[in-house]
SEBARO-600203 format. One record per residue: residue in one letter; residue number from 1; y, x, z of N, C-alpha, C in turn. Coordinates in steps of 0.02 Angstrom, whole numbers, always signed. Layout:
<recs>
> r_k_n.north_n.east_n.up_ca.north_ca.east_ca.up_c.north_c.east_c.up
> a_NUM_Y_X_Z_Y_X_Z_Y_X_Z
...
</recs>
This chain:
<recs>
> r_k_n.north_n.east_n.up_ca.north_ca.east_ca.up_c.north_c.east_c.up
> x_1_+6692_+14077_+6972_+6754_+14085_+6934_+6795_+14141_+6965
> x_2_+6835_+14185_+6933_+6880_+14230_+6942_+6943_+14225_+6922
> x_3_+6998_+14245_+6984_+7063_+14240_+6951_+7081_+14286_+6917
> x_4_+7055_+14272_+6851_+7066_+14344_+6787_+7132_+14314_+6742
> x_5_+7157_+14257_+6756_+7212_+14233_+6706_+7272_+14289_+6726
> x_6_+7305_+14312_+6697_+7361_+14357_+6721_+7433_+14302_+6672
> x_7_+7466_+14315_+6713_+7540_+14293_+6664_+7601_+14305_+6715
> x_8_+7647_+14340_+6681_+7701_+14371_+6720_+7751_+14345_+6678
> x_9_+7750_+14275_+6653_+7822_+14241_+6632_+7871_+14233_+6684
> x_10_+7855_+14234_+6727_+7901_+14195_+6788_+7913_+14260_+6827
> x_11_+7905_+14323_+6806_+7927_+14395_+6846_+7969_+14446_+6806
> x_12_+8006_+14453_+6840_+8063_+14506_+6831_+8043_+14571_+6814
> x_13_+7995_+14599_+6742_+7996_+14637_+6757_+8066_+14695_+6767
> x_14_+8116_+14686_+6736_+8181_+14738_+6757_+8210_+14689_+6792
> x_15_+8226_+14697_+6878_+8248_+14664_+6910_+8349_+14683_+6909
> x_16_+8360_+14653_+6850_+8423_+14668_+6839_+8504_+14649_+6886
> x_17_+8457_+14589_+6911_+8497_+14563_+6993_+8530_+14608_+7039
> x_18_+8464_+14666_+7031_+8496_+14711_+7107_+8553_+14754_+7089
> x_19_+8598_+14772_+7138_+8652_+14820_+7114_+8636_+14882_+7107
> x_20_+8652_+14916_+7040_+8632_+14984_+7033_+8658_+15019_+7099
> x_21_+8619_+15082_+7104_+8643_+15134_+7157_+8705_+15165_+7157
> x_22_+8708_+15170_+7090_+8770_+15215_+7100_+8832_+15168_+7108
> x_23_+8825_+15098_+7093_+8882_+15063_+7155_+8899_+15048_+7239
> x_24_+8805_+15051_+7222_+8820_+15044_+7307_+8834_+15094_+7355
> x_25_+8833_+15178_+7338_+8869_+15204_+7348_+8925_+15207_+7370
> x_26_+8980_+15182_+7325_+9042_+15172_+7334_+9070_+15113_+7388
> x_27_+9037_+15082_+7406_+9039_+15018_+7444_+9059_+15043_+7520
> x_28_+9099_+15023_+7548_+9096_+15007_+7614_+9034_+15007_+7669
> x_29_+9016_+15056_+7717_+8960_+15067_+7742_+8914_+14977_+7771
> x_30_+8952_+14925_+7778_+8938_+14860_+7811_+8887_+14828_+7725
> x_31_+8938_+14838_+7694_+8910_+14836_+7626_+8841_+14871_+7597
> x_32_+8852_+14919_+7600_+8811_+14966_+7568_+8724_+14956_+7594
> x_33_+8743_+14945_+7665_+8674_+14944_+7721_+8658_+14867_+7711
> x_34_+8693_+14815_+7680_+8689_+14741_+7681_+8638_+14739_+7616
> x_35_+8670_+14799_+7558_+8650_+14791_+7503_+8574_+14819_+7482
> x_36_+8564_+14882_+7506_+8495_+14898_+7539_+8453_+14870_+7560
> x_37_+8472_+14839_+7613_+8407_+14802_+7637_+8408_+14726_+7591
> x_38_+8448_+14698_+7563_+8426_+14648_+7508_+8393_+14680_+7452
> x_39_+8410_+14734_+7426_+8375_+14763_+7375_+8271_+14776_+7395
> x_40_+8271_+14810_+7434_+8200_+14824_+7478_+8162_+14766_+7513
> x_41_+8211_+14712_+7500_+8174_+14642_+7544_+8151_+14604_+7449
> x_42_+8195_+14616_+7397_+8170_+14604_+7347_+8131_+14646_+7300
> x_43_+8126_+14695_+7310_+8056_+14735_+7301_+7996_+14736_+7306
> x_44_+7988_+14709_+7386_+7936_+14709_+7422_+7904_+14611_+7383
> x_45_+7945_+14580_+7371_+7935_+14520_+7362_+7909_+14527_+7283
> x_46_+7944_+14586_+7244_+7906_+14566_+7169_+7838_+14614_+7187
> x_47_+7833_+14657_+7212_+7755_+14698_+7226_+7709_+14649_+7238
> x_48_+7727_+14599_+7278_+7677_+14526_+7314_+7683_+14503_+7258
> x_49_+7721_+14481_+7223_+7712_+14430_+7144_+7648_+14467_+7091
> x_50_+7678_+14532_+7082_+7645_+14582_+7049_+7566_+14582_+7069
> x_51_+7541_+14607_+7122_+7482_+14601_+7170_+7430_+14531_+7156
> x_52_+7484_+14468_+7168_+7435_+14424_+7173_+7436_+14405_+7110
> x_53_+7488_+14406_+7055_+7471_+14384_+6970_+7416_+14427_+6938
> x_54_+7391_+14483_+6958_+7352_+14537_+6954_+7296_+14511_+6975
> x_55_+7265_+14490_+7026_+7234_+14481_+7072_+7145_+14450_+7052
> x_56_+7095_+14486_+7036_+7038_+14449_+7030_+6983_+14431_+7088
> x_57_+7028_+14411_+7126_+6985_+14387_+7180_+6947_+14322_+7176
> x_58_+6888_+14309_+7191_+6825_+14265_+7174_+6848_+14196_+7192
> x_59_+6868_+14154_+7146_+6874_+14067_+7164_+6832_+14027_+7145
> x_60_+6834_+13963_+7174_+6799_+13925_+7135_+6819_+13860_+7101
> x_61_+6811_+13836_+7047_+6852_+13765_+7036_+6812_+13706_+6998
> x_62_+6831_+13654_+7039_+6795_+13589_+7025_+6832_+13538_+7008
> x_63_+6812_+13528_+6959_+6847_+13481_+6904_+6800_+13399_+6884
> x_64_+6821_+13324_+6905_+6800_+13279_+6895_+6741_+13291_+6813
> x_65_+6689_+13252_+6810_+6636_+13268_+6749_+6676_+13210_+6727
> x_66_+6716_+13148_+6734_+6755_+13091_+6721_+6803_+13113_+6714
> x_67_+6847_+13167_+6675_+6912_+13205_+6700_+6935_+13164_+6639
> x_68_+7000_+13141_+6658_+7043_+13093_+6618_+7127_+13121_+6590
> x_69_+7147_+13162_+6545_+7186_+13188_+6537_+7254_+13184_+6564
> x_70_+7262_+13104_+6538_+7328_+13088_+6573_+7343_+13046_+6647
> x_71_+7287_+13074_+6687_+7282_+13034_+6766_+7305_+13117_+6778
> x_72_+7353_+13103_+6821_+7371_+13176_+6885_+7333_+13170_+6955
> x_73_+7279_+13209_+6928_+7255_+13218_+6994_+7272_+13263_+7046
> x_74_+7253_+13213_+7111_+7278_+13260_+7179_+7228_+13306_+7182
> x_75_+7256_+13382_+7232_+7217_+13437_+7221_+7200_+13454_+7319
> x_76_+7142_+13465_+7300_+7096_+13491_+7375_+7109_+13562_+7364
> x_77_+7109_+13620_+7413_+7107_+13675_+7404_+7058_+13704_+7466
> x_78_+7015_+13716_+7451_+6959_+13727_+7515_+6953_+13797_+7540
> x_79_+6962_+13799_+7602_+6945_+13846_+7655_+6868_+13875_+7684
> x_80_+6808_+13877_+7665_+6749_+13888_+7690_+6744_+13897_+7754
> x_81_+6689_+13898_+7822_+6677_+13919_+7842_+6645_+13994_+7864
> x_82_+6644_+14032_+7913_+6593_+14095_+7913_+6520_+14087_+7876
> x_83_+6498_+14119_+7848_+6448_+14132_+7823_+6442_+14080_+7779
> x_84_+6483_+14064_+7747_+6465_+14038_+7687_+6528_+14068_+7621
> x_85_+6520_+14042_+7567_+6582_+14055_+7512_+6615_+14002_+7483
> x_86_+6649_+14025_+7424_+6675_+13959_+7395_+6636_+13941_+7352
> x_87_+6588_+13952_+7352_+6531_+13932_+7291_+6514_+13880_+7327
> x_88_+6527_+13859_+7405_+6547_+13753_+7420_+6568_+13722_+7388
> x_89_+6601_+13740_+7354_+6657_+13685_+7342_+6606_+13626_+7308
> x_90_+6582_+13657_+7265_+6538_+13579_+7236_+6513_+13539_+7258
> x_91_+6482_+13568_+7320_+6451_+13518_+7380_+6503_+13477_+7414
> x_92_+6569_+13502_+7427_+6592_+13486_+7463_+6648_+13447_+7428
> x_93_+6639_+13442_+7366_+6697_+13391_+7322_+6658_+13330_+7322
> x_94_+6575_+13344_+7316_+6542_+13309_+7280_+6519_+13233_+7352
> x_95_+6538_+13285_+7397_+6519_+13248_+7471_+6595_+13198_+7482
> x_96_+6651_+13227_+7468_+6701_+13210_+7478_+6708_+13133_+7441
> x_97_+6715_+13138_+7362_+6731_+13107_+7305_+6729_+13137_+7239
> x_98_+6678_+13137_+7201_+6663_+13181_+7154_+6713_+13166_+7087
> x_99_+6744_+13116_+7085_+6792_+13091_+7029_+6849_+13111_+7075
> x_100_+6883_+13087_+7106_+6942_+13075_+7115_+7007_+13126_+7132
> x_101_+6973_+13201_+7131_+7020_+13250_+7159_+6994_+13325_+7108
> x_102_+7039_+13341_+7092_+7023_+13438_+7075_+6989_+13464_+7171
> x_103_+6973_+13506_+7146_+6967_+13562_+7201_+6979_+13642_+7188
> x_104_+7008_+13686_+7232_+6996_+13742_+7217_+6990_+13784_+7280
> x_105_+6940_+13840_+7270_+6910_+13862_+7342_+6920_+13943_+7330
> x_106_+6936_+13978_+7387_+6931_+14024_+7388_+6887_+14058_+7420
> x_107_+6861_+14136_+7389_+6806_+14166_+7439_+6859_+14205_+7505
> x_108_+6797_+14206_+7569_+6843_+14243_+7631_+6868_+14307_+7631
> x_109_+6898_+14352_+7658_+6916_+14412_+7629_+6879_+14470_+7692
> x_110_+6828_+14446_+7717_+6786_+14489_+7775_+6719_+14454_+7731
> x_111_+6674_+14521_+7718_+6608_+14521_+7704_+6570_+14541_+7776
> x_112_+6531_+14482_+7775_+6487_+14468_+7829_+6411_+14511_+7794
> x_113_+6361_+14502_+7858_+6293_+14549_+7847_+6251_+14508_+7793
> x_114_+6262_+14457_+7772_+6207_+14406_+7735_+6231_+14405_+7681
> x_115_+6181_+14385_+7629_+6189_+14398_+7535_+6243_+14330_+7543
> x_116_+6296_+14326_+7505_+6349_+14276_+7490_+6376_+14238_+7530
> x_117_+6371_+14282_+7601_+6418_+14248_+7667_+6488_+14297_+7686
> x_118_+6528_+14249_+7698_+6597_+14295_+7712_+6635_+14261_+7756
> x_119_+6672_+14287_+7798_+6723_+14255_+7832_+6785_+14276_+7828
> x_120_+6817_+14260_+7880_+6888_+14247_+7884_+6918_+14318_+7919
> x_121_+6962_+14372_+7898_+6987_+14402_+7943_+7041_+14386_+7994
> x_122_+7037_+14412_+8053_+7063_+14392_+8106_+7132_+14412_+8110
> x_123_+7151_+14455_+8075_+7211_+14522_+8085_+7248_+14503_+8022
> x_124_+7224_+14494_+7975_+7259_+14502_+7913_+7251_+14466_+7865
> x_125_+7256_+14400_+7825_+7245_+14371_+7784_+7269_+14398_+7686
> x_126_+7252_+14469_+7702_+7272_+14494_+7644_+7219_+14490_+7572
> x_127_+7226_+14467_+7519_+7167_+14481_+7494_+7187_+14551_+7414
> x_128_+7151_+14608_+7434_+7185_+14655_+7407_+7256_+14676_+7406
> x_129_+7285_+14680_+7388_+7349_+14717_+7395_+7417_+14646_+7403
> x_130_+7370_+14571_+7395_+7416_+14515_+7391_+7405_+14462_+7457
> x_131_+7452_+14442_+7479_+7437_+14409_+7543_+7409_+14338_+7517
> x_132_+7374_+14297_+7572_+7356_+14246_+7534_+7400_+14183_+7514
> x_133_+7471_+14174_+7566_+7518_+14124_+7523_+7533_+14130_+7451
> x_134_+7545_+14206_+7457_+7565_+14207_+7361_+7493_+14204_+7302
> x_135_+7435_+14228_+7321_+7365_+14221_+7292_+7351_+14127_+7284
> x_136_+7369_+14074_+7345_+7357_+14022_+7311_+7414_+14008_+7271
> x_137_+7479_+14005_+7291_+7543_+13973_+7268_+7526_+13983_+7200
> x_138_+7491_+14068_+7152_+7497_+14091_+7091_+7436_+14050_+7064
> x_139_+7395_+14024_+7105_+7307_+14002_+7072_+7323_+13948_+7063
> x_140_+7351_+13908_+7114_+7382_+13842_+7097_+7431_+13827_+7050
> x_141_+7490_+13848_+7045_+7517_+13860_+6974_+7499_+13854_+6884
> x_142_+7448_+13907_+6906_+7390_+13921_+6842_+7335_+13869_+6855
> x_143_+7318_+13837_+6876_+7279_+13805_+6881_+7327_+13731_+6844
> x_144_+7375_+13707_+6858_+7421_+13656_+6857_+7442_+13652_+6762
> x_145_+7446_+13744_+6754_+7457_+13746_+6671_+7368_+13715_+6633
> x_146_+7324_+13697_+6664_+7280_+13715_+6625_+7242_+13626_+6644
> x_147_+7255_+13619_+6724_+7240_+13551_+6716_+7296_+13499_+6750
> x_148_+7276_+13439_+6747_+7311_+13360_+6735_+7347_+13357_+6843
> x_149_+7378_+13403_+6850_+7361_+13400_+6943_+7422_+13385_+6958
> x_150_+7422_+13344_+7007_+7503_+13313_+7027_+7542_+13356_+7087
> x_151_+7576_+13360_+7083_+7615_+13407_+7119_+7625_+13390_+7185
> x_152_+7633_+13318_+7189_+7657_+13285_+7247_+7606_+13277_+7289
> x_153_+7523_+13289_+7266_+7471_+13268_+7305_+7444_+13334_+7315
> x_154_+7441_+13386_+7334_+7436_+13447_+7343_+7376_+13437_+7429
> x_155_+7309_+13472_+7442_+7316_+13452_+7515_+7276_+13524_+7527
> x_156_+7289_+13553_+7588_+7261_+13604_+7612_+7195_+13585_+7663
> x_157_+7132_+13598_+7650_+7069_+13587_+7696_+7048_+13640_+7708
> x_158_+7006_+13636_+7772_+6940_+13682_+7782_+6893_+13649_+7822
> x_159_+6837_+13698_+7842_+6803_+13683_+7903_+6796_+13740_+7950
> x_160_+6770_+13739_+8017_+6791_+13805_+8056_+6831_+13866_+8053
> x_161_+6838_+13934_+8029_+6866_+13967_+8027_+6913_+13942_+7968
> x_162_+6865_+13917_+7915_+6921_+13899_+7852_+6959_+13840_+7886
> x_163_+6964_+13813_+7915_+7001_+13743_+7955_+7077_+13794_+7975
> x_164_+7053_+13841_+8019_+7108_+13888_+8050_+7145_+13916_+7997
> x_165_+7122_+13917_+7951_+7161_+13951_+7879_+7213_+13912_+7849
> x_166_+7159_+13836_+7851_+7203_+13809_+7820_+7277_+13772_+7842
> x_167_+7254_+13772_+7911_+7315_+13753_+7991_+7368_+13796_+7970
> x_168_+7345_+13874_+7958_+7377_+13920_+7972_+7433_+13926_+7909
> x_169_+7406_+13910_+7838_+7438_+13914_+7785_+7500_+13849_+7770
> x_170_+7469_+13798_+7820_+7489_+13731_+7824_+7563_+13733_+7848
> x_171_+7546_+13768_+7904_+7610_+13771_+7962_+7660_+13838_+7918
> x_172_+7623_+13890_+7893_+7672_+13928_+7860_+7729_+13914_+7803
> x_173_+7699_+13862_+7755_+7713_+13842_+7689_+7699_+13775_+7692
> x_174_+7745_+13735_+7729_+7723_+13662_+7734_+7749_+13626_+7682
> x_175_+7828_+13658_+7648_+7839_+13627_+7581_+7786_+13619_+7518
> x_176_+7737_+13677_+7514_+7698_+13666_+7453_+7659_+13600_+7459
> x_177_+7632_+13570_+7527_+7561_+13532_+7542_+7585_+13451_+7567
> x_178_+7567_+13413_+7536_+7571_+13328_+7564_+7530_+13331_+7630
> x_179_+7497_+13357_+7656_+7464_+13368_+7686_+7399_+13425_+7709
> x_180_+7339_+13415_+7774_+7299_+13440_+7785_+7242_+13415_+7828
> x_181_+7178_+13445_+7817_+7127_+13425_+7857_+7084_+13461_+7888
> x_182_+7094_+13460_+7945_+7044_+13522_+7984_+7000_+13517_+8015
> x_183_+6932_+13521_+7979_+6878_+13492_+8016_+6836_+13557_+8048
> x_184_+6846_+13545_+8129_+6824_+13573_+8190_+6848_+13642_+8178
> x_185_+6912_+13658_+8189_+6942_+13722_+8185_+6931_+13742_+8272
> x_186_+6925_+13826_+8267_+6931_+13830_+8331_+7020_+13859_+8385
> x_187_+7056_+13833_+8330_+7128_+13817_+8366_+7132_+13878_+8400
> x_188_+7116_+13974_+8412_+7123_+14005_+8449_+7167_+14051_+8434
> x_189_+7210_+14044_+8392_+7272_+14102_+8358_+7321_+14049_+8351
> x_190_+7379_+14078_+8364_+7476_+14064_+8370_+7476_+14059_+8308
> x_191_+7491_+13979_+8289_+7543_+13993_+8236_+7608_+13998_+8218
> x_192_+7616_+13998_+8167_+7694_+14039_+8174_+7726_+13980_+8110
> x_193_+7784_+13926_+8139_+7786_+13860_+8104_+7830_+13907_+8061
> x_194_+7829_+13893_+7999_+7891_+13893_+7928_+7952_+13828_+7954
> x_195_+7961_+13810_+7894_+8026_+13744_+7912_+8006_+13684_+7922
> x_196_+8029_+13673_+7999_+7987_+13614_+8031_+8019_+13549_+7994
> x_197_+8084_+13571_+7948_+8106_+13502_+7926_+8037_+13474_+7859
> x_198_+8017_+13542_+7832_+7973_+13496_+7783_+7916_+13455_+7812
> x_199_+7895_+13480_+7867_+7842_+13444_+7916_+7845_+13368_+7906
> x_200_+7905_+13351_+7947_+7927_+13297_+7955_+7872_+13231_+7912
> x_201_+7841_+13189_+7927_+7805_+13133_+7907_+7751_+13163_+7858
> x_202_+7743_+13211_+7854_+7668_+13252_+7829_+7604_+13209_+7874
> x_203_+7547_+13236_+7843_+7486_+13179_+7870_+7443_+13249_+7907
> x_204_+7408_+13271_+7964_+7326_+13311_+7952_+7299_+13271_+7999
> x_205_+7233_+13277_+7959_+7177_+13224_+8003_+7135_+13307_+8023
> x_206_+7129_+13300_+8080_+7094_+13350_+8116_+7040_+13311_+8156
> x_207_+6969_+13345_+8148_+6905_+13317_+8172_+6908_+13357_+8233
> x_208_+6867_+13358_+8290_+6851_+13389_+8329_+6770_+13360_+8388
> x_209_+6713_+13398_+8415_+6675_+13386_+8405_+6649_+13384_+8493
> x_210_+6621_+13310_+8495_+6636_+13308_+8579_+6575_+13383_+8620
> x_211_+6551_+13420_+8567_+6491_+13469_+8588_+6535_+13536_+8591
> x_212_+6620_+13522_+8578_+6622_+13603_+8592_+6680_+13609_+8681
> x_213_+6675_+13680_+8675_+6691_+13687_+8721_+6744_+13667_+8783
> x_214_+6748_+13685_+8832_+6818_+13632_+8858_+6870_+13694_+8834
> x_215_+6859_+13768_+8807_+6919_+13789_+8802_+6939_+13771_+8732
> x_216_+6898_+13768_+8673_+6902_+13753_+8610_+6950_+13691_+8595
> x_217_+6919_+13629_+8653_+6941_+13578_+8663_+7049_+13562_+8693
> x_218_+7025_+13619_+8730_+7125_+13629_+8772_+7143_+13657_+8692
> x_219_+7108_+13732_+8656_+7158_+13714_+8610_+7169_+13690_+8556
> x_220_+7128_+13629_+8538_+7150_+13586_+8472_+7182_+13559_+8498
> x_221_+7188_+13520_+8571_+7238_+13486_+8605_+7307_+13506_+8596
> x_222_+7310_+13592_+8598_+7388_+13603_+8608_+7405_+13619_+8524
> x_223_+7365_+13635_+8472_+7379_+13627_+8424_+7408_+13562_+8386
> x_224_+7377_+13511_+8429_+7402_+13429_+8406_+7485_+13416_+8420
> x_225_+7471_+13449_+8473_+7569_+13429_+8510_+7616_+13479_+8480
> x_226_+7561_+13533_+8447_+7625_+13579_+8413_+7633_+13538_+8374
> x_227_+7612_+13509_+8311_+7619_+13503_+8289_+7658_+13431_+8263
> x_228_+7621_+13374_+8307_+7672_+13324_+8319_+7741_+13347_+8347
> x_229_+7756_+13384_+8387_+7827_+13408_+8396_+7880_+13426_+8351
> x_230_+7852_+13452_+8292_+7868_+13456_+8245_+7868_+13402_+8195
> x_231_+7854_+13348_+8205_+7852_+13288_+8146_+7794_+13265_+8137
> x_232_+7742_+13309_+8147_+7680_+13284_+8103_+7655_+13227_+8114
> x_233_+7645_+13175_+8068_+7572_+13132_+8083_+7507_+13162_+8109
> x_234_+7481_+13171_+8137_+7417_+13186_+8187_+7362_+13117_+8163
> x_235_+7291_+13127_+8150_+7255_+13089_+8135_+7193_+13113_+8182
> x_236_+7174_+13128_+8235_+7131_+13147_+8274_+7063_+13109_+8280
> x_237_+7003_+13123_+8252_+6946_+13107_+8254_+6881_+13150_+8273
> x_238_+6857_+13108_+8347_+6808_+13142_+8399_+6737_+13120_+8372
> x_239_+6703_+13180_+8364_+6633_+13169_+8332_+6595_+13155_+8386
> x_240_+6536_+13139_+8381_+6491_+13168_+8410_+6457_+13241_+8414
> x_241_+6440_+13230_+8330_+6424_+13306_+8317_+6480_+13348_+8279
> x_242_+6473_+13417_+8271_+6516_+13437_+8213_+6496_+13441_+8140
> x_243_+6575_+13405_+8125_+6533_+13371_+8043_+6534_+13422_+7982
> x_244_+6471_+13417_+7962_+6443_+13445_+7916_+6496_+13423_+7847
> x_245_+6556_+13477_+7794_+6602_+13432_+7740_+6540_+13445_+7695
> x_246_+6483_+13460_+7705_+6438_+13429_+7629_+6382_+13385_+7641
> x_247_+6391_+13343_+7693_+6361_+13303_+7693_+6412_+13221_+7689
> x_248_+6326_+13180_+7687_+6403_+13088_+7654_+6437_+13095_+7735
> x_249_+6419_+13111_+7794_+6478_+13110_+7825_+6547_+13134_+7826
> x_250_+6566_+13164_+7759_+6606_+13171_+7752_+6671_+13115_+7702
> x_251_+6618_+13080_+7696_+6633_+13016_+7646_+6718_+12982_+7667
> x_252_+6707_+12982_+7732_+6760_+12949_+7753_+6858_+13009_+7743
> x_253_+6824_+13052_+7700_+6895_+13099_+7696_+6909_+13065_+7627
> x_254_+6880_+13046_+7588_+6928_+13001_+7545_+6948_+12951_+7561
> x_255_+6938_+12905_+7584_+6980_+12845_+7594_+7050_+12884_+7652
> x_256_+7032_+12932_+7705_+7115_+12945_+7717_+7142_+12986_+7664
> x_257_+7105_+13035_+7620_+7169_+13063_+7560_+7182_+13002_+7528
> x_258_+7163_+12960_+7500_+7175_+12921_+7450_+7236_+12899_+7500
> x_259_+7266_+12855_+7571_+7301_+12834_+7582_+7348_+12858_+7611
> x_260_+7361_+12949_+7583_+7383_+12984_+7633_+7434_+13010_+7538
> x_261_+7420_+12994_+7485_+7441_+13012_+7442_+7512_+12990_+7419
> x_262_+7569_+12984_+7463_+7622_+12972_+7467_+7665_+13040_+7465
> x_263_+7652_+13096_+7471_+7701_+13134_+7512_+7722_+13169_+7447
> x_264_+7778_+13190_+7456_+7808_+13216_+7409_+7823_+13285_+7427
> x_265_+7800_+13343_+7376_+7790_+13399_+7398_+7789_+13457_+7321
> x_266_+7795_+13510_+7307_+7815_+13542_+7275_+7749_+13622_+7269
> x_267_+7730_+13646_+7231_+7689_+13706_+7232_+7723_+13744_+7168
</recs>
């Protein structure tokens, strides 16, 4: 699937808000320099609107074969691992709970050496000219006009690098998500928290796998306390191995979304 839907109802194209130039001119220099940089900070913000409503970057979406019109279903949004795509998702809805949730997956924005493997860039989570908060916020949206998806059950997943993605998008934009699940992320990049008040009584169940390393290990550790510091519920589960999300060991992530579907949250 491709995000080929375009719709620019919700964008300005004549951003009539900003103050013409030739007032701000006249303004008081405290003014004038106040008014500028609000003008150029809302610029830069419709180019990102523009960019990602534009945007045909490769998704994928999985929809119950039991899909029931008027049930609001809660929505998975999947993160892949390296060397694989979002062409998971089916496996990995189907491993999860094949009725009970939408899914929607994105491909990575680093092309790896193998036919339909991609990962995660390290530097930049841009995908074409749109960063990726505004690329899901707009897919999810459009996705919401088209199917039955509840707003309030929103959850951000991955596994390895996609785990770190999804931490990363989690902690940025914690108002959009009831939650998250990060199975065996390798916890090695700063994140940078958004508003720790939306945190507050949010759920992530994070796996981690007694075969990795002791440094891997220190940092999901200090990722846990960031994040409980901030409010979070913490759900910490030590594998043996690292778990495979398309296999039935993954079975056990529905019964915690299903009891994790309280949170009230907004996309």
């Amino acid at each position: 699937m491709f995000n080929r839907m375009q719709s620019h109802s919700f964008l300005q194209d004549n951003p009539s808000f900003l103050i013409p130039n030739s007032q701000i001119d006249r303004m008081p220099l405290e003014l004038r320099e106040l008014c500028e940089s609000y003008n150029s900070e809302c610029r830069e913000e419709k180019r990102e609107e523009d960019a990602a409503a534009q945007s045909d970057w490769p998704v994928a979406l999985f929809v119950p074969s039991s899909y029931v019109e008027n049930y609001a279903y809660p929505l998975v949004i999947w993160f892949h691992d390296e060397r694989s795509s979002e062409a998971e998702l089916n496996l990995v809805m189907n491993a999860i709970g094949d009725q009970n949730y939408c899914g929607l997956a994105i491909r990575g924005n680093q092309n790896l050496q193998g036919p339909d493997e991609f990962g995660w860039s390290k530097t930049s989570l841009q995908f074409g000219s749109a960063p990726l908060h505004k690329l899901i916020n707009i897919t999810a949206r459009r996705l919401r006009r088209a199917f039955h998806i509840h707003s309030e059950r929103i959850f951000v997943a991955g596994s390895g690098s996609g785990a770190d993605v999804a931490l990363r998008l989690f902690a940025e934009c914690p108002q959009w998500f009831a939650g998250a699940i990060a199975i065996d992320p390798k916890c090695n990049e700063e994140l940078l928290l958004g508003d720790t008040s939306e945190m507050r009584g949010k759920n992530i169940l994070q796996t981690v796998s007694r075969t990795a390393s002791d440094e891997d290990l220190a940092a999901n550790l200090e990722t846990v306390r960031m994040f409980r510091t901030a409010g979070v519920q913490m759900d910490v589960r030590v594998m043996d191995e690292p778990l495979d999300p398309c296999s039935n060991s993954a079975r056990f992530l529905d019964s915690w979304l299903i009891s994790h579907l309280n949170c009230e949250t907004y996309v």
